[in-house]
N, C-alpha and C positions, 0 to 999 in steps of 0.2 A: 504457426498458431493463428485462426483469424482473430483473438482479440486484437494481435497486433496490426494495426492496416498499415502502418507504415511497413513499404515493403524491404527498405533499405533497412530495416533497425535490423542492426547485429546482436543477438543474444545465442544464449545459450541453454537450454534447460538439464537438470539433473530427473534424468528417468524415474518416474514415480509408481510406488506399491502400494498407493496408501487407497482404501477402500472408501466408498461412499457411507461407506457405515465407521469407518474412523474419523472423515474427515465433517461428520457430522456431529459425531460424539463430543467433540470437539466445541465445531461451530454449529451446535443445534439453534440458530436462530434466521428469519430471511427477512434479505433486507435487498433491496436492489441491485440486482446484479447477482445474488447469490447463486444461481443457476452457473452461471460464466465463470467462476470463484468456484466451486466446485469440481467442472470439468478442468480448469486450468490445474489443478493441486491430483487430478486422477490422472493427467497427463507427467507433467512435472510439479517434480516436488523443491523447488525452487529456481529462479528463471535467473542469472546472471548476464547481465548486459556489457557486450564485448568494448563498445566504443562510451561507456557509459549512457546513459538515455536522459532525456527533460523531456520535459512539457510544460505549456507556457498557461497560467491563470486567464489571462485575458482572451482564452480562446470558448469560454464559460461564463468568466464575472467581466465586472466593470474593476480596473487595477488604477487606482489611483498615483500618481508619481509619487516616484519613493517606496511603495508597498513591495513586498515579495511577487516578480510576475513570474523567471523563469527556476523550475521546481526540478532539481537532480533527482534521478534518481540510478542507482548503482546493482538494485539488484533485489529482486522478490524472496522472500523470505523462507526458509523452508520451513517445512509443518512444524519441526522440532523448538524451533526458533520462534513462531507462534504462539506453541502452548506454551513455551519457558515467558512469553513476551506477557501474558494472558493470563497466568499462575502466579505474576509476578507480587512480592508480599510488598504491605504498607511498609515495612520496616527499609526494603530494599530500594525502595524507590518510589514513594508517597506518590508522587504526577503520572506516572507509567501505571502504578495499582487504580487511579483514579480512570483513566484514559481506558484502562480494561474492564472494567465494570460497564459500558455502554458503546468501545469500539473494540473491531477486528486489524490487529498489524497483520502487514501482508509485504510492505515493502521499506527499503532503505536508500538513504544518503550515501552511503560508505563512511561517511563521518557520527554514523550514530542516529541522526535525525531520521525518525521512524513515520513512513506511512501507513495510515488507519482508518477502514469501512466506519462510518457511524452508522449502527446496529437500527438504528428506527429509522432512519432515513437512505441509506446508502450510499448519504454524500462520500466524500472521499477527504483526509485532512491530514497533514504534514504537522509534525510535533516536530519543533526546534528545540532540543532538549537542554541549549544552553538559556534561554529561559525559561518563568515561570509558566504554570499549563497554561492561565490565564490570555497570555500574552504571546505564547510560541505553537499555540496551536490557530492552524490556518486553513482553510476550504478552500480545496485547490481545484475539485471537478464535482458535477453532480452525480457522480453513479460509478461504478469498478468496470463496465462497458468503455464509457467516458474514457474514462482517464487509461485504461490500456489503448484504446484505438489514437487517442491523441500522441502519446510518445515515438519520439522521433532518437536518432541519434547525439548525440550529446556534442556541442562543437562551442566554442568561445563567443 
């Protein structure tokens, strides 16, 4: 897949059926990148990362010591996992219902911690869900271009 330019990163994708016209139904809004976000989910309908994958903040922002710089991630989400992330009620989960009213999940930690398109801008932001949204939600790339061509394989 060329979002990926790293050409060593090991994934894997699950062969996808899902129509331009689902995956809009869906995600009827554009936001940067949504072109690439499209094609990737008509290709596969979630992408699993074999060696796990990161990508580091400070290849976009200024990382202050101590701040969160290098960002796991485990594995792109499938459509299903989307709309259930997307649907999700106040009751169920107050920060995640908040977080879906203005962003797109699309990716994971393997620990739960969820990555998400912001809808008006395209940025790209990492929800630590063992904090508050205030506090656990973080800008880790400017665009869903971005942040796939920066991911590398995942090493210590």
């Amino acid at each position: 897949m060329e979002l990926f330019k790293n050409k060593e990163l090991l994934y894997e994708g699950i062969k996808s059926n899902l129509s331009l016209k689902h995956i809009k139904g869906v995600i009827n809004v554009d936001f940067v990148g949504v072109d690439s976000f499209i094609n990737l989910y008509q290709i596969y309908d979630g992408v699993k990362f074999l060696r796990g994958a990161m990508m580091f903040r400070n290849k976009f922002y200024d990382v202050l010591k101590g701040e969160w710089d290098k960002i796991e991630v485990e594995f792109f989400l499938t459509f299903k996992n989307i709309r259930e992330l997307m649907e999700m009620t106040k009751e169920n989960n107050p920060d995640i219902y908040l977080l879906a009213q203005t962003h797109v999940p699309f990716a994971d930690d393997g620990c739960g911690n969820t990555i998400w398109i912001e809808m008006s801008t395209g940025k790209i932001k990492v929800y630590y869900h063992e904090y508050e949204l205030d506090k656990g939600l973080l800008t880790i790339a400017p665009n869903f271009n971005s942040f796939c061509s920066s991911l590398e394989n995942w090493v210590l």
